[in-house]
VOFIDREN-485242 format. One record per atom (N, C-alpha, C): residue number from 1; atom name; y, z, x. Coordinates in pm, 1 decimal. Layout:
! VOFIDREN-485242
i at py pz px
NUM CA Y Z X
...
***
This chain:
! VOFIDREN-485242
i at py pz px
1 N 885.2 -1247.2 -327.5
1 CA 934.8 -1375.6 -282.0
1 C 829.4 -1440.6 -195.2
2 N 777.5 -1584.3 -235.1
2 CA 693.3 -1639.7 -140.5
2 C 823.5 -1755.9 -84.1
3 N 761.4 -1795.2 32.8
3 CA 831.6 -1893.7 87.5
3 C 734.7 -2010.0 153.3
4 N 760.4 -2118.5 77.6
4 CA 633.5 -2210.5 131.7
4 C 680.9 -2253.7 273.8
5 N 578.2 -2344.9 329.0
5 CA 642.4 -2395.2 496.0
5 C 627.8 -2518.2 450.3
6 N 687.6 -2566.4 578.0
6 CA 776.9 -2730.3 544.2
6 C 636.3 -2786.6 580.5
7 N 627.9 -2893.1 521.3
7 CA 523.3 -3006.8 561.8
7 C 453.8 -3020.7 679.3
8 N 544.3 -2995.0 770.0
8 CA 609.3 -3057.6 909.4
8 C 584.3 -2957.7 970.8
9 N 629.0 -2832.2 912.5
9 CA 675.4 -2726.1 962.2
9 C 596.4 -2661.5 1046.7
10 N 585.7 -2519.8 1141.9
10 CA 489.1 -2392.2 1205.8
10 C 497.4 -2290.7 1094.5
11 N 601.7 -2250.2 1037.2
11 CA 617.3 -2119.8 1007.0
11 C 562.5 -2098.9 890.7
12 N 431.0 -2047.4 860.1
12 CA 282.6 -2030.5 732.1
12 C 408.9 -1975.1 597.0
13 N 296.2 -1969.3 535.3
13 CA 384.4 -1898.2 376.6
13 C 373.8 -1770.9 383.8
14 N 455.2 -1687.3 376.7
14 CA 474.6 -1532.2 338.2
14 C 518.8 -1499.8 257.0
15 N 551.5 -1378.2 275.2
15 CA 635.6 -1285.9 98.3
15 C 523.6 -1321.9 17.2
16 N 542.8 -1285.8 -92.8
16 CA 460.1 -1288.4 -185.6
16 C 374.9 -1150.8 -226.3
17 N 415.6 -1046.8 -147.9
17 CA 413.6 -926.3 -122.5
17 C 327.0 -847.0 -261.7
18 N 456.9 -883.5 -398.4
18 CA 409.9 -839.9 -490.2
18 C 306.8 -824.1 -600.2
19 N 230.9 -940.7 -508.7
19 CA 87.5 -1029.2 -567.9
19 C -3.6 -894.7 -492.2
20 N 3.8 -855.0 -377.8
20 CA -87.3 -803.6 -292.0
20 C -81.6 -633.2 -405.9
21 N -227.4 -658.3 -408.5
21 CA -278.7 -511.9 -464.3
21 C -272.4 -400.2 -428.4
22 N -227.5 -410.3 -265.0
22 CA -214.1 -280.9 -194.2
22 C -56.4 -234.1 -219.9
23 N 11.7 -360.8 -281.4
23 CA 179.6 -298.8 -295.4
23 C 157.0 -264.2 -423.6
24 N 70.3 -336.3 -525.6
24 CA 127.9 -268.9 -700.0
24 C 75.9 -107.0 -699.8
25 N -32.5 -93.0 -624.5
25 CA -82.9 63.5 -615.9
25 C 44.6 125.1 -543.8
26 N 70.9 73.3 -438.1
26 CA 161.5 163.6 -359.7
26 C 253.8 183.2 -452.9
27 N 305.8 110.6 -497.5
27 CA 426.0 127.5 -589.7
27 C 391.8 211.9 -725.8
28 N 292.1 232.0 -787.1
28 CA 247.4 338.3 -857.4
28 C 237.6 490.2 -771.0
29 N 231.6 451.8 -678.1
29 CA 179.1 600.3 -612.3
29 C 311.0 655.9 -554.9
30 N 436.5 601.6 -529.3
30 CA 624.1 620.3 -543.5
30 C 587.9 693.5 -644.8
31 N 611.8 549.2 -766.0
31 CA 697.0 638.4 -869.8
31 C 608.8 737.7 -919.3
32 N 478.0 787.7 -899.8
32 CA 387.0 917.7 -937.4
32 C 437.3 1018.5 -851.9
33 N 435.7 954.7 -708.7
33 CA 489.3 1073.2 -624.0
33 C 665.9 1167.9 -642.0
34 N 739.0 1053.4 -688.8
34 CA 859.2 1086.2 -721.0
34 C 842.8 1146.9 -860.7
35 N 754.3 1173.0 -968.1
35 CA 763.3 1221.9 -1094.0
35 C 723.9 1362.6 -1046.4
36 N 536.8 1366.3 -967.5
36 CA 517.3 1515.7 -909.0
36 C 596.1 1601.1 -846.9
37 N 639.5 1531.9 -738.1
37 CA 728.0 1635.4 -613.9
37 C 814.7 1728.9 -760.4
38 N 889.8 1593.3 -851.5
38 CA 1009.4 1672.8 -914.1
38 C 927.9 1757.1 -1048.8
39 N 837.9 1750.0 -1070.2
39 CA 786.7 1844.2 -1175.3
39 C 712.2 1966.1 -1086.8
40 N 655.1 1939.5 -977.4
40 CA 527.3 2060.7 -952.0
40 C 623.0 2131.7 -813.5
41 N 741.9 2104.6 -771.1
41 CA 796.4 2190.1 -656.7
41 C 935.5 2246.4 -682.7
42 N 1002.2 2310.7 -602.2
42 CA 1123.9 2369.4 -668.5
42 C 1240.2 2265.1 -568.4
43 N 1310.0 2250.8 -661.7
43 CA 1418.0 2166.1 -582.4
43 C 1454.3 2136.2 -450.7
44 N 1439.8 2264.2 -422.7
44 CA 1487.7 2260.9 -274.4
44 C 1373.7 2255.4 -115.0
45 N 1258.2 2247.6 -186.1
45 CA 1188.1 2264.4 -105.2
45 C 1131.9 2098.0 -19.7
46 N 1161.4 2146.3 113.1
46 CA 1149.5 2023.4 215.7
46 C 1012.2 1905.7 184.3
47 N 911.6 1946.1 86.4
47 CA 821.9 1881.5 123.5
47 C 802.8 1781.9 -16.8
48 N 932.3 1792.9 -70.6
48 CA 990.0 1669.5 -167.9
48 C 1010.0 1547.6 -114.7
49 N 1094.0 1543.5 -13.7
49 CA 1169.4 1475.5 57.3
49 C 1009.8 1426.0 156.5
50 N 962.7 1516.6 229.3
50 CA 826.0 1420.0 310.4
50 C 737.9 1366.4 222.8
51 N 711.8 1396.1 95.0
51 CA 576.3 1345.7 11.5
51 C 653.8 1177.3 -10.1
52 N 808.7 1208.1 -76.0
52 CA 878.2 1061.3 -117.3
52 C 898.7 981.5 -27.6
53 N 897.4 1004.3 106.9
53 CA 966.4 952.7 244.9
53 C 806.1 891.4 237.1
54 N 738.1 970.3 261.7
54 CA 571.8 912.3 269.2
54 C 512.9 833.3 176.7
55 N 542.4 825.9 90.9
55 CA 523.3 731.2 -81.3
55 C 578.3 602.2 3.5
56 N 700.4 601.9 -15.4
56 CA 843.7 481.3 -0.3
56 C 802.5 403.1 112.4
57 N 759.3 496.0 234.1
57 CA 702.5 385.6 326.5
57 C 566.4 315.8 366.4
58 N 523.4 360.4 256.9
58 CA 365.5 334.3 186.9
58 C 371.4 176.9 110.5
59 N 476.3 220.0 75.7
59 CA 527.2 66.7 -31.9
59 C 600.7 -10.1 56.9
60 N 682.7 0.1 118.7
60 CA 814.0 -36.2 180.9
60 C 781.9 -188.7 299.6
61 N 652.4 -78.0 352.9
61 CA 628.3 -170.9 462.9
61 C 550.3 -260.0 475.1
62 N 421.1 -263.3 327.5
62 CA 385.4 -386.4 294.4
62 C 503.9 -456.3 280.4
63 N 559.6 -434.2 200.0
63 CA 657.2 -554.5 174.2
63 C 740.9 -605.8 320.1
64 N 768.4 -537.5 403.7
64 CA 846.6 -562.4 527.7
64 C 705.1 -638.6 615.5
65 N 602.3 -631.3 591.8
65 CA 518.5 -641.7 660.4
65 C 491.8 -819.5 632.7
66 N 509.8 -829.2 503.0
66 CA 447.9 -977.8 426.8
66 C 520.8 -1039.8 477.9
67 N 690.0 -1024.9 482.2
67 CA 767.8 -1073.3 480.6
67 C 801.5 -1129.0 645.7
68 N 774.7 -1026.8 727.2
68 CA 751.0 -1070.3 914.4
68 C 649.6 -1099.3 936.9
69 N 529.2 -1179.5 842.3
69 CA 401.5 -1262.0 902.4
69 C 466.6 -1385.9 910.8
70 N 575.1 -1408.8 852.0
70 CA 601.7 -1592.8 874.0
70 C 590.4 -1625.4 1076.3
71 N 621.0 -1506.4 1079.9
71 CA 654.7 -1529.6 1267.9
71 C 591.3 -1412.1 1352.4
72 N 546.4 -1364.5 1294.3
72 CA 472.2 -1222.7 1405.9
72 C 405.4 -1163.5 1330.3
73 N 198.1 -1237.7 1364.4
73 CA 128.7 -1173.6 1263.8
73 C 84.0 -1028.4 1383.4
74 N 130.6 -1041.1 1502.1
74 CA 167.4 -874.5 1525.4
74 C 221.1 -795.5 1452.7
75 N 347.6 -802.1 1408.0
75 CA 432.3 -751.6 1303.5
75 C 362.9 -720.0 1163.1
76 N 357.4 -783.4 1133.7
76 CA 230.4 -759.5 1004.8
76 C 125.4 -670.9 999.1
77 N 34.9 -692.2 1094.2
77 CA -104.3 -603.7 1116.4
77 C -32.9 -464.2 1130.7
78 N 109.3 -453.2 1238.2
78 CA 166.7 -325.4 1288.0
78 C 222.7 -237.7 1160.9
79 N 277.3 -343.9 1076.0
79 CA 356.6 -252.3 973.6
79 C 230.5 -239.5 840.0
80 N 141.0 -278.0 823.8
80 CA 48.5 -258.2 701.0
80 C -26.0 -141.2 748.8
81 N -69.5 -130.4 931.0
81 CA -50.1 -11.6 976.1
81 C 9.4 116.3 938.6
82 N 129.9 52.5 969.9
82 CA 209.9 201.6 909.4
82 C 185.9 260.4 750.1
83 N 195.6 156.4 710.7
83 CA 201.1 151.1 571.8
83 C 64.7 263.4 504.2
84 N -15.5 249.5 598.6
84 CA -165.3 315.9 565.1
84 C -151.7 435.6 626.3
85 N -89.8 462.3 726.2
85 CA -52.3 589.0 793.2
85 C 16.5 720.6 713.9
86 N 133.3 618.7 639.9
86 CA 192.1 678.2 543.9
86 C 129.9 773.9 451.2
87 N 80.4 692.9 380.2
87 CA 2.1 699.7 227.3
87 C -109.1 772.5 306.4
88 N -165.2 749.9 415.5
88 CA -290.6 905.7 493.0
88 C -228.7 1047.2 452.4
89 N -135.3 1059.7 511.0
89 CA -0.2 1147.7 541.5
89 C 1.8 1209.5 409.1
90 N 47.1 1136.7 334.8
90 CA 69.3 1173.3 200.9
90 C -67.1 1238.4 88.9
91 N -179.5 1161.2 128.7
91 CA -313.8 1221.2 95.1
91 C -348.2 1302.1 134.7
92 N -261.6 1401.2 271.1
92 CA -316.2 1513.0 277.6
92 C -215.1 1602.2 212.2
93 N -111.5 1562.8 206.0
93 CA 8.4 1644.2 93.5
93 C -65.7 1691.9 -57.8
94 N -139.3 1550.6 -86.5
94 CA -181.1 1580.8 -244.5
94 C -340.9 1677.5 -220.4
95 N -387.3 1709.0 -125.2
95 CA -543.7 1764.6 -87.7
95 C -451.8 1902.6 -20.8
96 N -324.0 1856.8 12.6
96 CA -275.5 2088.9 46.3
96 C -270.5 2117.5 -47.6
97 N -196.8 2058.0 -176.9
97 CA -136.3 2104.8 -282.8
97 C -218.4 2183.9 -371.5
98 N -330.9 2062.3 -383.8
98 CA -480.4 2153.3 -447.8
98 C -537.1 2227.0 -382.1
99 N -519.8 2264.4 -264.5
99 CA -605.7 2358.8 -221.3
99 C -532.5 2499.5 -246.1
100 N -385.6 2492.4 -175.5
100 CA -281.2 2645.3 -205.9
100 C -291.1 2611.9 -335.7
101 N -286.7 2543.1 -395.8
101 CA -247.6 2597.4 -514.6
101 C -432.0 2624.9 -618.3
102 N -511.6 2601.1 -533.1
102 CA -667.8 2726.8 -535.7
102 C -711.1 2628.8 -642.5
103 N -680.5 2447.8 -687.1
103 CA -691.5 2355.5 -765.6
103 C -853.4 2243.0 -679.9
104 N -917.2 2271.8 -788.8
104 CA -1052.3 2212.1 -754.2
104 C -1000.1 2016.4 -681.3
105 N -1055.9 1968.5 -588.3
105 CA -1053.5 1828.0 -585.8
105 C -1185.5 1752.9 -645.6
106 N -1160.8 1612.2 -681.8
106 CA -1262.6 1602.5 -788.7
106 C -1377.9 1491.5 -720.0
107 N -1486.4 1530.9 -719.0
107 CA -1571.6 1460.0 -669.2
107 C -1628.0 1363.6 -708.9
108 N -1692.4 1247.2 -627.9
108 CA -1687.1 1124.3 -777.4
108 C -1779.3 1088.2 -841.1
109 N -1833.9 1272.0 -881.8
109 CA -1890.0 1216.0 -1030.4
109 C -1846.6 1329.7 -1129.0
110 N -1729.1 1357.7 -1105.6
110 CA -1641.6 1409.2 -1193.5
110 C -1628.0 1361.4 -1280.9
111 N -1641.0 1388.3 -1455.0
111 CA -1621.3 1312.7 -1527.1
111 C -1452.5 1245.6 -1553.8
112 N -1392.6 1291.5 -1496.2
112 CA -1215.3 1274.6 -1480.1
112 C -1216.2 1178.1 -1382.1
113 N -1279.1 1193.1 -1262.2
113 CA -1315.3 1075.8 -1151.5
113 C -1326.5 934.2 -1215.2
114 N -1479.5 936.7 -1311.3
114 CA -1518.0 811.2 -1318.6
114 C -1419.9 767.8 -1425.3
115 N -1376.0 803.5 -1509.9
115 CA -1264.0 803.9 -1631.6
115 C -1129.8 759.4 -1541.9
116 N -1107.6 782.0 -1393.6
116 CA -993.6 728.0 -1355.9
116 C -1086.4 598.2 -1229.7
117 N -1197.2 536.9 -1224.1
117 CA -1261.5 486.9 -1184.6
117 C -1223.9 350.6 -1269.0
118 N -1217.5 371.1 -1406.4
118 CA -1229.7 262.6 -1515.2
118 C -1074.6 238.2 -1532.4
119 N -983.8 312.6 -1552.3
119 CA -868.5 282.7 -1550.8
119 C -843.4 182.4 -1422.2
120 N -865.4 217.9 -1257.2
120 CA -845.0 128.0 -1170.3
120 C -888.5 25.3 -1159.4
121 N -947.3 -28.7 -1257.1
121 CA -1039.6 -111.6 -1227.5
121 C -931.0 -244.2 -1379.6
122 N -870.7 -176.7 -1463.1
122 CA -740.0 -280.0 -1547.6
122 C -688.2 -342.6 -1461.5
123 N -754.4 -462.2 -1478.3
123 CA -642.8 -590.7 -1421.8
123 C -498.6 -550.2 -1430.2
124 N -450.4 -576.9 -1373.0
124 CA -258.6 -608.1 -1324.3
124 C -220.5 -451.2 -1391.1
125 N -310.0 -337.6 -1315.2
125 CA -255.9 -183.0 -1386.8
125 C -101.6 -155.6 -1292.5
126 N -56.6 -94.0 -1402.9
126 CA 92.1 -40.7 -1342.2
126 C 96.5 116.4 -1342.0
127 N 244.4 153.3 -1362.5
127 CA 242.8 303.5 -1361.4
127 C 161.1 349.6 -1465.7
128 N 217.6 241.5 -1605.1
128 CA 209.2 285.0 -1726.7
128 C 63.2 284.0 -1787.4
129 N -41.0 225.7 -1687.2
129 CA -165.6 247.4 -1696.4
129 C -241.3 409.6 -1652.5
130 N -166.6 432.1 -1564.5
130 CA -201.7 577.8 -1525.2
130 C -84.4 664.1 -1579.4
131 N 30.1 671.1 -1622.5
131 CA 149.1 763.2 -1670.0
131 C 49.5 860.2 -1719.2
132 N -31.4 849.8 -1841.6
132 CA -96.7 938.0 -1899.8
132 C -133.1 1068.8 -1782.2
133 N -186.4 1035.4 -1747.9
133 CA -285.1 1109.9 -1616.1
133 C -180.8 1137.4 -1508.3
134 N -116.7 1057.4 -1482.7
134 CA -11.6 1095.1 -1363.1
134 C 121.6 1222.1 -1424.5
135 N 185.7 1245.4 -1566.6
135 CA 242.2 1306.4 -1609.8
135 C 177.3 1401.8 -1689.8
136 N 44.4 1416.0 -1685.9
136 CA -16.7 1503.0 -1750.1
136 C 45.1 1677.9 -1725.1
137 N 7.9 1755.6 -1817.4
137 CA 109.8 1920.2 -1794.2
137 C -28.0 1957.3 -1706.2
138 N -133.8 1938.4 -1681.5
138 CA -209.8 1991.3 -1570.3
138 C -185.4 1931.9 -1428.2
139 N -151.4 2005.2 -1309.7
139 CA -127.7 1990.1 -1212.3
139 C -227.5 1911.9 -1155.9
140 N -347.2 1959.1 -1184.9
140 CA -485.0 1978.7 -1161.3
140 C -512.6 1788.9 -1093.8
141 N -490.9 1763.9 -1265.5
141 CA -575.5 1602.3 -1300.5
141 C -427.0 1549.1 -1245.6
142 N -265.5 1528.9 -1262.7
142 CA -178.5 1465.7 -1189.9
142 C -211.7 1458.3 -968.5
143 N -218.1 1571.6 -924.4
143 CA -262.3 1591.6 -814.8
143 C -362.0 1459.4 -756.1
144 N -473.1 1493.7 -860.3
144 CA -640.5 1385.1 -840.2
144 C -632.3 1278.4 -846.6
145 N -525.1 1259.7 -952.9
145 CA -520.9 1102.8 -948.1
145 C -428.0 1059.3 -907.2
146 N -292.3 1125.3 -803.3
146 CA -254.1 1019.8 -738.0
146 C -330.9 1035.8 -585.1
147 N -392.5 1121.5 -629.8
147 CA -464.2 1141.0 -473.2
147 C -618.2 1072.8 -476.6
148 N -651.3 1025.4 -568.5
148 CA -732.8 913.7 -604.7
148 C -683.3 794.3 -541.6
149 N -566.4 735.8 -649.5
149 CA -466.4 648.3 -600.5
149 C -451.1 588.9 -463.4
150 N -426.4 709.5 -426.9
150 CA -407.5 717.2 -265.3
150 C -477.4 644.5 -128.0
151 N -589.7 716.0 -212.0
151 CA -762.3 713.5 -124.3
151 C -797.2 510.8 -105.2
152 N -776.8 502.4 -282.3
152 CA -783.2 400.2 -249.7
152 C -705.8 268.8 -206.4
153 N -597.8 322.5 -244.7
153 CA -478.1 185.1 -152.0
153 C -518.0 195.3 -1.1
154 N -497.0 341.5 82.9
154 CA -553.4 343.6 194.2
154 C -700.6 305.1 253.5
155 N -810.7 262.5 154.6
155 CA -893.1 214.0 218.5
155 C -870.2 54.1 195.6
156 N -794.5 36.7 106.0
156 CA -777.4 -115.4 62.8
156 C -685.8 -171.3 171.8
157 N -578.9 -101.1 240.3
157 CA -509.6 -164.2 338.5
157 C -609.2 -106.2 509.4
158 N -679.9 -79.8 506.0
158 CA -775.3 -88.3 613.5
158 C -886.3 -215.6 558.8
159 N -908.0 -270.3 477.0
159 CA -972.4 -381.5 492.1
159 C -932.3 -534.3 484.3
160 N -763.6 -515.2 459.2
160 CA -615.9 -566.0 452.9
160 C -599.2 -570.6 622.7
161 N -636.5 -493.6 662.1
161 CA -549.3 -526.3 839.5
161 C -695.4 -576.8 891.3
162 N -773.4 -556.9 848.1
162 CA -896.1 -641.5 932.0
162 C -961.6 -791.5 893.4
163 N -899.6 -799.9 757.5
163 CA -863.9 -946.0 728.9
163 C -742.2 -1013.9 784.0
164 N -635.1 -946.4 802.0
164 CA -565.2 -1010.3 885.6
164 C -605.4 -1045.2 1085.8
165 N -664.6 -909.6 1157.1
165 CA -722.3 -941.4 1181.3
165 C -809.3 -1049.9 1269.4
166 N -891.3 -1123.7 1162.6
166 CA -971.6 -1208.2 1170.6
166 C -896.7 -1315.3 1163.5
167 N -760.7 -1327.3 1022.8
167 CA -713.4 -1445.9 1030.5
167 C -607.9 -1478.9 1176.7
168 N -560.6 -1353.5 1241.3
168 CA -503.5 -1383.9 1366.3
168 C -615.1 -1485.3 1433.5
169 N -693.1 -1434.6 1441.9
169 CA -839.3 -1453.9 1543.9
169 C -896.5 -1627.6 1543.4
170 N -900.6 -1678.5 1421.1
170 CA -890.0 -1790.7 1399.2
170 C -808.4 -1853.5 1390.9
171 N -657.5 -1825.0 1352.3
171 CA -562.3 -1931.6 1338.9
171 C -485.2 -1911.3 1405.2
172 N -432.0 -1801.2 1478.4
172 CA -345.1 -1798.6 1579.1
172 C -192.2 -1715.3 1582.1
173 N -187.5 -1700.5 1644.8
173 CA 37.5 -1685.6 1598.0
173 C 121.0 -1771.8 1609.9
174 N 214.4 -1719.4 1616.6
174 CA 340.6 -1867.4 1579.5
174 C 369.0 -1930.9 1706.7
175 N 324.9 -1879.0 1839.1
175 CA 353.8 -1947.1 1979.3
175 C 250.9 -2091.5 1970.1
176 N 118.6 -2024.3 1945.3
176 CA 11.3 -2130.4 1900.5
176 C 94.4 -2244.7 1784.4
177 N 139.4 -2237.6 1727.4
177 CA 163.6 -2317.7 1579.4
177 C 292.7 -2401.2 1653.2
178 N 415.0 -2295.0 1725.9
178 CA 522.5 -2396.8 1781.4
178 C 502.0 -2499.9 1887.2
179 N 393.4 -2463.4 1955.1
179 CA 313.9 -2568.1 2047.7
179 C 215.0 -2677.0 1994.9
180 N 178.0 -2670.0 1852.8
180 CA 129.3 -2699.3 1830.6
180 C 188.8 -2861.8 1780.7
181 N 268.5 -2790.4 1693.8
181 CA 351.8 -2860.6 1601.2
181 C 449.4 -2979.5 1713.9
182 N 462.0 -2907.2 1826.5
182 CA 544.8 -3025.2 1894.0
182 C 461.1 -3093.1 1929.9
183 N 382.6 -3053.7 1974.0
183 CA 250.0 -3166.6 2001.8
183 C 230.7 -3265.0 1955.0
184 N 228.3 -3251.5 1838.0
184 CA 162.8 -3355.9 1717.1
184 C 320.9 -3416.3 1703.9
185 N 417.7 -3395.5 1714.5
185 CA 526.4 -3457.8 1644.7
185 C 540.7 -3561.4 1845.8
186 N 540.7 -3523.8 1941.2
186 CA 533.1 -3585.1 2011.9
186 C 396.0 -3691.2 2035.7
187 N 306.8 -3669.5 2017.0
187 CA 222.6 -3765.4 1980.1
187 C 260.8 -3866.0 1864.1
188 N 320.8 -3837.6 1785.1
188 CA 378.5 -3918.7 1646.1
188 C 474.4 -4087.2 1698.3
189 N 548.3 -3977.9 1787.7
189 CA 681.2 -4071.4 1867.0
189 C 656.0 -4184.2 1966.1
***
């Protein structure tokens, strides 16, 4: 959901969440994380529930995040924050997994690396661009590449909060914009 601002208005355009590249990855790296946990662990084991909890708010809070820049680009920078914290969290879930489980991590000039190098790189990729690789019967290559995945949404929302950032830095927050805006409408009168 984008929401434009009034003519007139302070409050900038937000939402639009689903455009941002750091949510369509995040949201691949859910539903990968929700396919692994339930293929590579046994039902009951607690660290289903933290890998998905850690996925969900990986995704979750971009979107909560886009959506509270209309009025607090504190709010924003704080929750895309989290959002990267998450998905950290979770990259070390997919780097234990290979290690107990004695599973090589792939370095990037792995030929599986650069082969999932070219896949990330498909315009508007979804799950179903990686399913192959993400549901694969080797633990091995599912593991790598959402922990590929991972690596890179999390460096993509660290250069995501420092563009925001900058745009605080120049344009201001919404105290700036509501002062602003009366200003000019009292100058008008």
């Amino acid at each position: 959901m984008t929401t434009e601002k009034h003519p007139q208005g302070f409050i900038p355009m937000h939402g639009g969440y689903r455009k941002l590249i750091t949510f369509q990855k995040a949201e691949i790296i859910y539903d990968g994380t929700v396919f692994f946990t339930g293929r590579y662990f046994n039902k009951y084991d607690r660290t289903i529930d933290q890998m998905v909890q850690a996925a969900r708010s990986g995704k979750q809070n971009i979107a909560e995040a886009s959506m509270a820049s209309a009025t607090s680009k504190e709010m924003e920078i704080r929750l895309t924050n989290v959002a990267r914290a998450s998905l950290e969290e979770l990259l070390l879930d997919y780097e234990d997994f290979l290690r107990t489980h004695k599973l090589p991590q792939w370095e990037r000039s792995h030929p599986l690396s650069r082969r999932f190098d070219q896949l990330n790189q498909t315009p508007g990729s979804n799950y179903d661009t990686f399913k192959k690789a993400i549901e694969h019967e080797e633990p091995e290559i599912s593991a790598n590449v959402l922990r590929c995945l991972v690596k890179i949404t999390v460096y993509l929302q660290g250069k995501q909060v420092t563009a925001l950032e900058h745009a605080f830095i120049n344009e201001g927050g919404l105290r700036e914009r509501m002062t602003q805006a009366r200003l000019q409408k009292r100058n008008r009168e």
